[in-house]
C-alpha positions in Angstrom: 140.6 87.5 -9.6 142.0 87.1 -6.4 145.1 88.0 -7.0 143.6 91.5 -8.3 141.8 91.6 -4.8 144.9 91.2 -3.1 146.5 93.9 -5.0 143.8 96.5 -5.3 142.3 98.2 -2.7 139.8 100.5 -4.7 139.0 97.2 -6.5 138.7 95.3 -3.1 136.4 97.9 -2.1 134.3 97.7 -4.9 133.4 94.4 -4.3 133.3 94.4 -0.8 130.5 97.1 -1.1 128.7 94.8 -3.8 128.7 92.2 -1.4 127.1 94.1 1.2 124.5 95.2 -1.0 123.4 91.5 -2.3 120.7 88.7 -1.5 120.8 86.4 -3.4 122.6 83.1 -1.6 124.8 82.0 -4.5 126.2 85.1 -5.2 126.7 86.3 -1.2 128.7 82.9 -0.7 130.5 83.4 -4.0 131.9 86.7 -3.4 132.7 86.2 0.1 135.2 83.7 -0.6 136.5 85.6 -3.2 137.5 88.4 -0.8 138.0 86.4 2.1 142.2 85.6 1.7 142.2 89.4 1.4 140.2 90.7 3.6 140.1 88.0 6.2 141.0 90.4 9.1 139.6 93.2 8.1 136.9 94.1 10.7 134.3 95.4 8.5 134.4 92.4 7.1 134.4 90.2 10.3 131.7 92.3 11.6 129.6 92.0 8.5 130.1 88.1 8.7 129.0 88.6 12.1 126.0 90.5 11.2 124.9 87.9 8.3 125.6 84.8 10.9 123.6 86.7 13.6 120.7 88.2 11.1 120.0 84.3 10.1 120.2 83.0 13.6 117.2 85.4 14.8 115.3 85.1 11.7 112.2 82.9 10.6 114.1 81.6 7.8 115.9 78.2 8.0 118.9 78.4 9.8 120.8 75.9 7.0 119.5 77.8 3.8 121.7 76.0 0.9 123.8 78.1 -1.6 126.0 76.6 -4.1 129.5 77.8 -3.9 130.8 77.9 -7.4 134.6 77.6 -5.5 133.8 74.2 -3.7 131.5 73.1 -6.3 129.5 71.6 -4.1 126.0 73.0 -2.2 126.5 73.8 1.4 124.3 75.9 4.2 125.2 79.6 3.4 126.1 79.8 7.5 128.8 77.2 6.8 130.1 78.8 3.4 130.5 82.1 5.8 132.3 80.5 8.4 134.5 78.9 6.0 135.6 81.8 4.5 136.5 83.6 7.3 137.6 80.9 9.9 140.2 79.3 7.6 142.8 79.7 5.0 142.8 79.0 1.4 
């Protein structure tokens, strides 16, 4: 799957518009380390990281809401899981 991310901007796109359009936790966290090695330094994507980190900072929900990221296999604050995939390299 990554490697087809890599490789395929339409496809790249696809997701990266799914993702944009998603709520639930898992799934967010899921797909955004899935495009992350590809699109780490894109700026739509930095800025919609941004956006999400910002968003749960000013809201009423809990700050460390929990996702489970199928990649780690472990559950982690969705903030961290965000961070992660953007801050480092897999």
């Amino acid at each position: 799957m990554r490697t087809r991310l890599e490789s395929d901007l339409p496809c790249r796109e696809i997701v990266f518009a799914e993702l944009k359009k998603g709520t639930e936790p898992d799934t967010l966290v899921a797909l955004t380390k899935l495009l992350a090695p590809s699109m780490r330094n894109d700026p739509a994507f930095r800025r919609w990281i941004s956006d999400r980190l910002r968003t749960g900072r000013e809201s009423n929900r809990v700050l460390g809401q929990l996702a489970f990221d199928v990649l780690a296999n472990t559950c982690r604050p969705i903030q961290f899981a965000l961070l992660e995939a953007v801050l480092t390299r897999s």
